[in-house]
MIGUTOR-953146 format. One record per residue: residue in three letters; chain; x, y, z of N, C-alpha, C in turn. Coordinates in steps of 0.2 Angstrom, whole numbers, m for minus. Layout:
<pts>
PT rest kette   n_x   n_y   n_z  ca_x  ca_y  ca_z   c_x   c_y   c_z
PT  ALA     A     X     Y     Z     X     Y     Z     X     Y     Z
...
</pts>
This chain:
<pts>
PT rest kette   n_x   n_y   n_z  ca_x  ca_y  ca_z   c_x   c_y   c_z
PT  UNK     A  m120   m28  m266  m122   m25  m260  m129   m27  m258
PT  UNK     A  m128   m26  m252  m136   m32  m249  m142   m27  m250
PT  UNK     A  m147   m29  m253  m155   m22  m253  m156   m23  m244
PT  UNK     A  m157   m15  m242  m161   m14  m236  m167   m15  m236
PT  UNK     A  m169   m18  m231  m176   m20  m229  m178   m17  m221
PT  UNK     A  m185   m12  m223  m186   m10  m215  m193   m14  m214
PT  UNK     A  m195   m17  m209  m201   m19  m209  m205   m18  m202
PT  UNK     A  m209   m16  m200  m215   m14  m196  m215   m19  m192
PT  UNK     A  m215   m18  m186  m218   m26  m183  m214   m31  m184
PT  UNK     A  m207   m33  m184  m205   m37  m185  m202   m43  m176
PT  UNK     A  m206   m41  m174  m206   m46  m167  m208   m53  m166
PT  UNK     A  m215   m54  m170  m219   m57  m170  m223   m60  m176
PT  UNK     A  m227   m67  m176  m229   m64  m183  m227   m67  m189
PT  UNK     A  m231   m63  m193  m229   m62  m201  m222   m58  m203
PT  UNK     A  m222   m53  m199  m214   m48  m198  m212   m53  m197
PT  UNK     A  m210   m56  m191  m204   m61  m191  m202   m64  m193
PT  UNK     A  m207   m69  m198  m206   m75  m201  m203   m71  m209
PT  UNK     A  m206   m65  m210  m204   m63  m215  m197   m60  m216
PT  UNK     A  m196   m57  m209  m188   m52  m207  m183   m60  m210
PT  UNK     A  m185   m64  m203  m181   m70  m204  m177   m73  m211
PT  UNK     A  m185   m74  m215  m183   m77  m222  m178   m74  m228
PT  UNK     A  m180   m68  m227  m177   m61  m229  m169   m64  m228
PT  UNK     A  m167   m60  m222  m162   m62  m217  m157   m68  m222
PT  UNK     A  m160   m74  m222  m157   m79  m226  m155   m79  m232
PT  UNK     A  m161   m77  m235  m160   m73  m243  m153   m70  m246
PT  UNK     A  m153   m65  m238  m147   m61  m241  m148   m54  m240
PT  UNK     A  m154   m52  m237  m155   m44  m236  m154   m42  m230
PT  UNK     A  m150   m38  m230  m149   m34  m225  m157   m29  m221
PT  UNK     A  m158   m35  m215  m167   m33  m212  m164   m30  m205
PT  UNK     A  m172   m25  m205  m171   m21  m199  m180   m21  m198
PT  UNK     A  m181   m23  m193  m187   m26  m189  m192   m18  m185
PT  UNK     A  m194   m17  m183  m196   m15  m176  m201   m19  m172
PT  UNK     A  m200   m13  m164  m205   m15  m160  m206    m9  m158
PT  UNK     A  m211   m11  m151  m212    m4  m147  m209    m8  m143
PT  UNK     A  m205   m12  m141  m202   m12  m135  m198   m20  m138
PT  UNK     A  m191   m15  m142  m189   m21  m143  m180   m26  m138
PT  UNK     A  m182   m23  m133  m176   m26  m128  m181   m31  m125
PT  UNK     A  m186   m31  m124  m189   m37  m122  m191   m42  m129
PT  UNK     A  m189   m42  m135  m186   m47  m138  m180   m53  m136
PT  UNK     A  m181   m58  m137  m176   m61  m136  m174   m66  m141
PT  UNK     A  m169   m67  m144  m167   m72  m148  m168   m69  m155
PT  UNK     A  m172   m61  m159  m171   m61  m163  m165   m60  m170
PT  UNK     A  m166   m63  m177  m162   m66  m179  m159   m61  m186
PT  UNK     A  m162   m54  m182  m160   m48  m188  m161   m41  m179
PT  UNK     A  m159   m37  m184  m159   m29  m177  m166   m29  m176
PT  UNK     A  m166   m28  m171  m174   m23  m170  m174   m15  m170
PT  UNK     A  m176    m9  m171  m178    m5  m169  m184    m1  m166
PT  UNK     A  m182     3  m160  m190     5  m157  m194     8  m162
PT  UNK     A  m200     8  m162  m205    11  m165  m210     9  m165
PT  UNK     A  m215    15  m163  m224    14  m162  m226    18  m167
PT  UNK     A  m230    13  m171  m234    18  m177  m238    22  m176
PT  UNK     A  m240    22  m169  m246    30  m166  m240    35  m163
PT  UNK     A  m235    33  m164  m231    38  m160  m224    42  m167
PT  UNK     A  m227    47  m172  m223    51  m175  m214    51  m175
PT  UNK     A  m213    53  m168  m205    55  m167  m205    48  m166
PT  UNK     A  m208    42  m164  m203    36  m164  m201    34  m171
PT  UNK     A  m206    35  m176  m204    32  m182  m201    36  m187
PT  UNK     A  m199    44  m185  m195    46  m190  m189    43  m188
PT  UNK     A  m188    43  m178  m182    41  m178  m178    32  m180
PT  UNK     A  m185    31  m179  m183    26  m183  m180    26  m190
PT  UNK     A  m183    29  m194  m182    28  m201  m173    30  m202
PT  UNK     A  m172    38  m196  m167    40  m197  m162    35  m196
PT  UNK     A  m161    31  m191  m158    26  m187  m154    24  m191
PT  UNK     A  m160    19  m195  m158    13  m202  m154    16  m206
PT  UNK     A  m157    25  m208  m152    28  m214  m146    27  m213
PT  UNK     A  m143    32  m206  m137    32  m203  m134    25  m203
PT  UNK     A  m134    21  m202  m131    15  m203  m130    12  m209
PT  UNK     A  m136    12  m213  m135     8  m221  m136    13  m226
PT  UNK     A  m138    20  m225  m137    24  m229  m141    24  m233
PT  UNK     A  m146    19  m233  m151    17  m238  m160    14  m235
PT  UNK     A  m164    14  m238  m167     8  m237  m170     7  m247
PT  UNK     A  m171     2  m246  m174    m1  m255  m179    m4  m251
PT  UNK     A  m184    m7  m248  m190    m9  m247  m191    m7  m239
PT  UNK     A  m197    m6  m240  m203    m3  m234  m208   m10  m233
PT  UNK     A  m210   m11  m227  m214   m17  m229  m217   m13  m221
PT  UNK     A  m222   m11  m224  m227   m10  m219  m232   m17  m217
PT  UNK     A  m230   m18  m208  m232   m23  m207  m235   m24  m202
PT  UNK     A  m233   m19  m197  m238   m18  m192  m243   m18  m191
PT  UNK     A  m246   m20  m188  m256   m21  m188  m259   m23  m182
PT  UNK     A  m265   m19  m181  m267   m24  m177  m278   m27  m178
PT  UNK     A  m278   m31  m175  m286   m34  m175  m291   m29  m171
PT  UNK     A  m297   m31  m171  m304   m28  m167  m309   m32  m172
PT  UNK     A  m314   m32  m167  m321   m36  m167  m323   m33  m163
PT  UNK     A  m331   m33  m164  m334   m31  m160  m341   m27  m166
PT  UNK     A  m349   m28  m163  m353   m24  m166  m351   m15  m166
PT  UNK     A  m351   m15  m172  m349    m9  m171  m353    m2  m166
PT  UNK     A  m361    m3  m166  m363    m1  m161  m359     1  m152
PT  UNK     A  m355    m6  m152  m353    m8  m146  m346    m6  m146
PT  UNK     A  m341    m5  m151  m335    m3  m151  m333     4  m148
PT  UNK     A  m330     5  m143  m329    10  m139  m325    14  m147
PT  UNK     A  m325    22  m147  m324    25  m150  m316    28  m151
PT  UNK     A  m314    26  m144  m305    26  m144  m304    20  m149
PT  UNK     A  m306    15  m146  m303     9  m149  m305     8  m155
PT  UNK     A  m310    13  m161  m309    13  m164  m303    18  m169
PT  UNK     A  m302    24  m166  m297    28  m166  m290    24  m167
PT  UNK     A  m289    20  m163  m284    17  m162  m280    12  m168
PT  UNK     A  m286     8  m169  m285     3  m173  m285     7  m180
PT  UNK     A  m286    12  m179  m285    16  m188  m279    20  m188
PT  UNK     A  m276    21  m182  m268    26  m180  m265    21  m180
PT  UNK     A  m266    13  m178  m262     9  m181  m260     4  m188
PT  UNK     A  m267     5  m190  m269     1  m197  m267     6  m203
PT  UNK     A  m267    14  m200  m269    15  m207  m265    23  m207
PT  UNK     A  m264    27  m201  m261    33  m202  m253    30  m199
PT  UNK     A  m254    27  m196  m247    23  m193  m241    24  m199
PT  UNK     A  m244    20  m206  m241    14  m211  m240    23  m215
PT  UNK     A  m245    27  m216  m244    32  m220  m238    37  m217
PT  UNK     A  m239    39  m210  m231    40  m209  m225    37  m208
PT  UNK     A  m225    31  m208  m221    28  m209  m216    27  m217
PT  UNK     A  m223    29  m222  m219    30  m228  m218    36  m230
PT  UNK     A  m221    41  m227  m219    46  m229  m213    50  m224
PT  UNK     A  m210    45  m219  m203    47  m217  m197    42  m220
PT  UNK     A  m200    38  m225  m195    35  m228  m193    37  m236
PT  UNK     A  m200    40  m237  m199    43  m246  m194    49  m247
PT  UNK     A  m192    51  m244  m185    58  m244  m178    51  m247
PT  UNK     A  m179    48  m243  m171    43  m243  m174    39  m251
PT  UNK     A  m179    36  m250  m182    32  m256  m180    37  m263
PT  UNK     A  m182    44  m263  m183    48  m269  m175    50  m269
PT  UNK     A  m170    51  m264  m165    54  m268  m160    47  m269
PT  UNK     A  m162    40  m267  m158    37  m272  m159    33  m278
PT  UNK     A  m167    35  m280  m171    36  m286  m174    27  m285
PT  UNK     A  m176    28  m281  m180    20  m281  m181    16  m275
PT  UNK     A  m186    11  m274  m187     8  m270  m193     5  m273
PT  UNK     A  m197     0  m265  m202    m3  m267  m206    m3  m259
PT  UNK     A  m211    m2  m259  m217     0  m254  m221    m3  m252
PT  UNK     A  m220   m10  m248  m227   m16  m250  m230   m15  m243
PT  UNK     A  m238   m13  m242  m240   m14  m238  m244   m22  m234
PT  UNK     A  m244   m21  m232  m249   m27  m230  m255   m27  m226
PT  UNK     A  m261   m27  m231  m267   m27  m231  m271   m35  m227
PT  UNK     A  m277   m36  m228  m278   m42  m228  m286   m43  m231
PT  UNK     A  m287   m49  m235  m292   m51  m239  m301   m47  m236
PT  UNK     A  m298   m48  m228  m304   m44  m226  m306   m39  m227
PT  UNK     A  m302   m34  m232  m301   m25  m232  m305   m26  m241
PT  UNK     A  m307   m34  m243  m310   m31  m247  m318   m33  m246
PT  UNK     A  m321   m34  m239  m326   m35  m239  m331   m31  m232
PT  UNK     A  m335   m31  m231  m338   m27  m226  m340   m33  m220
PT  UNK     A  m335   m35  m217  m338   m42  m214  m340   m39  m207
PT  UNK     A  m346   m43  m203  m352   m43  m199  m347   m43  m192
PT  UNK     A  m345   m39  m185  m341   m40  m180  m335   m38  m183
PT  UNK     A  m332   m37  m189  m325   m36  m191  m324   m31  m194
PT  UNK     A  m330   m26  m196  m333   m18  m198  m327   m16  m198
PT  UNK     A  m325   m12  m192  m320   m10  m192  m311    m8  m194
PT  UNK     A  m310   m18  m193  m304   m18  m195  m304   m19  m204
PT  UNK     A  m310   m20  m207  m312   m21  m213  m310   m15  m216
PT  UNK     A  m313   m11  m213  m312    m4  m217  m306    m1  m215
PT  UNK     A  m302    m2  m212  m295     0  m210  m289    m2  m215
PT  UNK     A  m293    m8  m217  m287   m12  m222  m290    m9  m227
PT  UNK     A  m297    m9  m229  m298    m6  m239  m295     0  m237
PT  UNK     A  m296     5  m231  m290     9  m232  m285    11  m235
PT  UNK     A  m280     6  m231  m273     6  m235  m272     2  m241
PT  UNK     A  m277     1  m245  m277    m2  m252  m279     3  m255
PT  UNK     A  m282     6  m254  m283    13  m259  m278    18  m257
PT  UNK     A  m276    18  m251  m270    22  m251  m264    20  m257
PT  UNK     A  m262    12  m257  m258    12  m261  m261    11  m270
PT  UNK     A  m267    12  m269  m265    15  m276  m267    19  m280
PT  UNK     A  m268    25  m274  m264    32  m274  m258    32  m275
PT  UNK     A  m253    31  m270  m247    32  m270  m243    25  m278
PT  UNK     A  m249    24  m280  m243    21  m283  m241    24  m291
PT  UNK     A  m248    29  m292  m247    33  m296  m242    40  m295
PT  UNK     A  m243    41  m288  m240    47  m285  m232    46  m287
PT  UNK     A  m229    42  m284  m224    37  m282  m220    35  m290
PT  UNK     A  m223    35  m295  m220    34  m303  m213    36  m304
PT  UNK     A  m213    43  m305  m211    47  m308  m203    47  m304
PT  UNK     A  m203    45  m299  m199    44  m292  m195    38  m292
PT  UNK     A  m199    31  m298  m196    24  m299  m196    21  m291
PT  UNK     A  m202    23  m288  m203    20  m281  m209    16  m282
PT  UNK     A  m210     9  m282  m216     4  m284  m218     4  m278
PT  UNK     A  m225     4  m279  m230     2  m271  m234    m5  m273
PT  UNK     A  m235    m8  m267  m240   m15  m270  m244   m18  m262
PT  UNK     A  m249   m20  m263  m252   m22  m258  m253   m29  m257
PT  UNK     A  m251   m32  m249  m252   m40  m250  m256   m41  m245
PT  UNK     A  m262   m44  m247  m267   m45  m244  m269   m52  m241
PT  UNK     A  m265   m54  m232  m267   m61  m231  m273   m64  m230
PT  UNK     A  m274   m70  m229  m280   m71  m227  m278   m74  m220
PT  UNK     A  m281   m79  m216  m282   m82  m208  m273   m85  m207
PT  UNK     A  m268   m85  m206  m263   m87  m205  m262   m88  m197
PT  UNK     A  m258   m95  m195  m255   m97  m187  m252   m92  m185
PT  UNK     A  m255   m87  m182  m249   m82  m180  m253   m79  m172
PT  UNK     A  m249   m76  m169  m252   m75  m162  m257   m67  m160
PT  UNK     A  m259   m64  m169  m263   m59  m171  m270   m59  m164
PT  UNK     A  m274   m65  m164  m279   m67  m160  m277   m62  m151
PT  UNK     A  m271   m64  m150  m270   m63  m143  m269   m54  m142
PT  UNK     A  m266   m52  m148  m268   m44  m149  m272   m41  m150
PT  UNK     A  m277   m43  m153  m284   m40  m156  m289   m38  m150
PT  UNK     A  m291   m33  m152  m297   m31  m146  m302   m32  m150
PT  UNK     A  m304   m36  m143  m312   m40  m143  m317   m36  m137
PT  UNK     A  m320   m31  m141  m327   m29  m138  m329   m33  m132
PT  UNK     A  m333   m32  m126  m334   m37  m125  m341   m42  m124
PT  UNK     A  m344   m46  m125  m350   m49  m125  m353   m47  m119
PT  UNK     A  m356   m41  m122  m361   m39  m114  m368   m42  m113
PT  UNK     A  m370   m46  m109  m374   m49  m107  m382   m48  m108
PT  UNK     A  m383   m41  m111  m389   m38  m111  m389   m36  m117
PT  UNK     A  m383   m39  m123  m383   m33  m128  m387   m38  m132
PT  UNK     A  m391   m34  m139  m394   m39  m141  m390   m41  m149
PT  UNK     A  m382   m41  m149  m380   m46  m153  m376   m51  m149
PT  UNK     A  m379   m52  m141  m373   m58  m138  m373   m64  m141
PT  UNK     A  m377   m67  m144  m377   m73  m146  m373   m75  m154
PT  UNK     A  m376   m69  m158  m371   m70  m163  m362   m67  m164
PT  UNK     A  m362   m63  m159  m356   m60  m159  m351   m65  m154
PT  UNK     A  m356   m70  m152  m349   m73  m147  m348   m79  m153
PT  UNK     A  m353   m82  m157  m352   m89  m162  m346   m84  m168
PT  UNK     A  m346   m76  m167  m342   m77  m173  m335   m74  m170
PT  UNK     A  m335   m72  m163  m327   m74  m160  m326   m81  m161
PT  UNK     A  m330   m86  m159  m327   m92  m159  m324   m94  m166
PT  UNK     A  m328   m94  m168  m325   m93  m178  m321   m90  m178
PT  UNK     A  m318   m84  m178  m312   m81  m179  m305   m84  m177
PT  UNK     A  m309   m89  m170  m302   m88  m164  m299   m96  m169
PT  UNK     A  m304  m100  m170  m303  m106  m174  m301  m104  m180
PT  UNK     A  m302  m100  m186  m300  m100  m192  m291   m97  m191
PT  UNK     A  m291   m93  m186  m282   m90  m185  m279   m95  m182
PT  UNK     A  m282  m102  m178  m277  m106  m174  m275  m110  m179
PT  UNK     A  m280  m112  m184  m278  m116  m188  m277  m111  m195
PT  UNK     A  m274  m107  m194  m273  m105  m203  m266  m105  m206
PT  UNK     A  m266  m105  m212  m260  m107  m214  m253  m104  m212
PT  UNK     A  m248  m107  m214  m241  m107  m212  m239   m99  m213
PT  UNK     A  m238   m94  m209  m236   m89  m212  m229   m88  m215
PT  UNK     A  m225   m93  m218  m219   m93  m221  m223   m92  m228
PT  UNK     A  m229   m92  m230  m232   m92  m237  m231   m85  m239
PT  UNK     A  m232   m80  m234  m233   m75  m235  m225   m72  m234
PT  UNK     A  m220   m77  m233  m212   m73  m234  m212   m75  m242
PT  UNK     A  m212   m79  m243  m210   m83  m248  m214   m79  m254
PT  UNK     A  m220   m76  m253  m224   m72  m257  m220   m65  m257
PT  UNK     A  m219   m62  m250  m215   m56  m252  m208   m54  m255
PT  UNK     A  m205   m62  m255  m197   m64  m259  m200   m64  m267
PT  UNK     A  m204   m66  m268  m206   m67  m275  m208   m58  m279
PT  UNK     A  m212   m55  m274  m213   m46  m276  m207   m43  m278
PT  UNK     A  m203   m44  m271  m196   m40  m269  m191   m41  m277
PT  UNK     A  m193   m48  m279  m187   m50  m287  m194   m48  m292
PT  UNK     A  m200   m45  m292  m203   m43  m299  m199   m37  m304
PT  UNK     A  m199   m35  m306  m196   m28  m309  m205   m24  m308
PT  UNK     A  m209   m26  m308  m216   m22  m310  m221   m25  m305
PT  UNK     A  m221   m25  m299  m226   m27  m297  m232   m26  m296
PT  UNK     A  m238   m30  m298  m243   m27  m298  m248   m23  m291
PT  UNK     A  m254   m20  m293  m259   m17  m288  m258   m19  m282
PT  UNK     A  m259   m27  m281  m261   m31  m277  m259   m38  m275
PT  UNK     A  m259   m41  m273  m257   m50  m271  m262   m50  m266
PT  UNK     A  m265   m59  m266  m268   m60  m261  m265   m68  m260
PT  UNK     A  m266   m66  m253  m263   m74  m251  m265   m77  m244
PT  UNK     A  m268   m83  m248  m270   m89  m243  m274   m94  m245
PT  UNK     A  m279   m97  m240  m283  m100  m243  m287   m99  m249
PT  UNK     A  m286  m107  m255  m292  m104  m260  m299  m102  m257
PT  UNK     A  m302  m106  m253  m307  m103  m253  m311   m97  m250
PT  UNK     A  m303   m92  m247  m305   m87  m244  m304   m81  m253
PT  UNK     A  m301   m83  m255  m299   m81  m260  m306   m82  m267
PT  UNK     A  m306   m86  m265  m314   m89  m271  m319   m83  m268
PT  UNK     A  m320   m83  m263  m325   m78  m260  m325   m71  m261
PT  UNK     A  m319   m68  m263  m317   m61  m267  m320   m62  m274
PT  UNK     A  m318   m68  m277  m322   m69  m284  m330   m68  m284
PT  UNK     A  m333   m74  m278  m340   m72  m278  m343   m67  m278
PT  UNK     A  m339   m60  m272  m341   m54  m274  m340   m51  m280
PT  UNK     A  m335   m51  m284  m335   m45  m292  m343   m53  m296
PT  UNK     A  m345   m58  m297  m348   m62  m299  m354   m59  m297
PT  UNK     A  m358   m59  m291  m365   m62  m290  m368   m55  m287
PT  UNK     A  m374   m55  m288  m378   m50  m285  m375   m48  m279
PT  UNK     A  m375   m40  m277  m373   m39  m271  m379   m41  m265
PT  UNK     A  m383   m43  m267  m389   m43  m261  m387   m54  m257
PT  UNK     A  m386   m54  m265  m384   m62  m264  m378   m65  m261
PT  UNK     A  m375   m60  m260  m369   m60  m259  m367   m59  m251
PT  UNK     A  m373   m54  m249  m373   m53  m241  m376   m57  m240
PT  UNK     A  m383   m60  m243  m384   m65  m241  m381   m73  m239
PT  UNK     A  m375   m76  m242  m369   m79  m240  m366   m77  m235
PT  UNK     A  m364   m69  m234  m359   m68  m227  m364   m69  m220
PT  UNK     A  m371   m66  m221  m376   m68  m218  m376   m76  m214
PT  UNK     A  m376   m81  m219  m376   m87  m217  m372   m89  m216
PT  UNK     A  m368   m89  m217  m361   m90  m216  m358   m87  m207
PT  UNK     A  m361   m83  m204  m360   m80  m197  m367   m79  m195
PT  UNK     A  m373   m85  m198  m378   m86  m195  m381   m81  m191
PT  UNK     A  m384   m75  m194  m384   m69  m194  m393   m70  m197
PT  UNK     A  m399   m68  m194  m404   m71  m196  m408   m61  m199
PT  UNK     A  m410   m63  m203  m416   m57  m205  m421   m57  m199
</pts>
């Protein structure tokens, strides 16, 4: 029998490249959107659902029950970007981006664990990003939305044992994907006095997404979790050298360390 697969956001993206490969694999995927009739051509079901919106994603959850009577894997996937000094980030849009990043994914699992618990198993992979392990300069916010939900799973993954329900976080780094067009961008107010650095590190951002790696990396990593028996706290995936850079943090002084992201987003003392 095929494993259920629900997954967050599967329109666009990392969802869909990931719903898709799934799809081939042999699992039985179910996608969402917030408005999935204006999909076209996708290559599994979609279902409606807004992660800020409660009653859409029970009924979601319910939907997929009722049909396959099951789900075995949750992949929280939904997500969205923000930049901006945080000074200057408007305080909805800060709200927002954490009802979507972070309380969104939490109900969404905790209206999937009733069906998870009583067929004594599953697995719960969120999807974090490398950024959620560091406090980066303009990206504050969404930085701390993701360590978020990385401590949330590993809470839940102690909580979750006894249930045989495995939680694991996959953490991407810059990947080709149309994230950029999503993301609220503060905007560069002419009189603000971080216009000049905050516009050099949109441009950086906008360049590191258009060119980053193929997100079929990150299908192919969550095929690899889905066949673990035990999988671990976390995975990260992308570039090494975004990746080397989580090392240089547990390594070097912390002072020397922001000194790096410092110069790195030419950020002057």
């Amino acid at each position: 029998m095929s494993k259920v697969v629900f997954i967050t956001g599967g329109s666009s993206g990392i969802g869909k490249c990931v719903g898709e490969y799934l799809t081939l694999k042999g699992f039985k995927v179910y996608g969402t959107s917030r408005n999935p009739e204006r999909v076209v051509g996708s290559k599994f079901p979609l279902v409606q659902l807004d992660v800020r919106d409660k009653v859409t994603i029970v009924s979601a959850i319910a939907e997929v029950v009722a049909k396959e009577g099951r789900i075995d894997i949750l992949i929280n996937n939904a997500g969205v970007g923000i930049t901006g000094p945080i000074e200057e980030i408007p305080t909805d849009e800060i709200i927002n981006n954490f009802q979507t990043n972070v309380f969104g994914p939490i109900e969404v699992i905790k209206a999937a664990l009733p069906t998870m618990r009583n067929q004594k198993g599953g697995l719960i992979i969120n999807v974090t990003s490398i950024a959620g392990y560091m406090g980066l300069p303009f990206r504050g916010i969404y930085s701390s939305s993701k360590s978020a939900l990385e401590m949330i799973t590993e809470a839940l993954r102690m909580e979750l044992k006894p249930f045989k329900i495995e939680v694991t976080n996959v953490a991407p780094g810059d990947f080709a994907t149309n994230i950029a067009a999503g993301r609220y961008h503060a905007p560069v107010l002419q009189d603000s006095p971080y216009k000049d650095v905050y516009q050099m590190s949109l441009d950086m951002a906008n360049t590191h997404v258009d060119s980053g790696n193929n997100p079929m990396e990150m299908a192919e990593a969550i095929f690899k979790i889905i066949n673990t028996k035990k999988p671990k706290v976390r995975y990260k995936v992308g570039e090494k050298l975004q990746k080397f850079s989580l090392f240089l943090k547990k390594v070097l002084p912390s002072k020397t360390y922001e000194k790096l992201l410092m110069n790195h987003y030419k950020i002057k003392e």
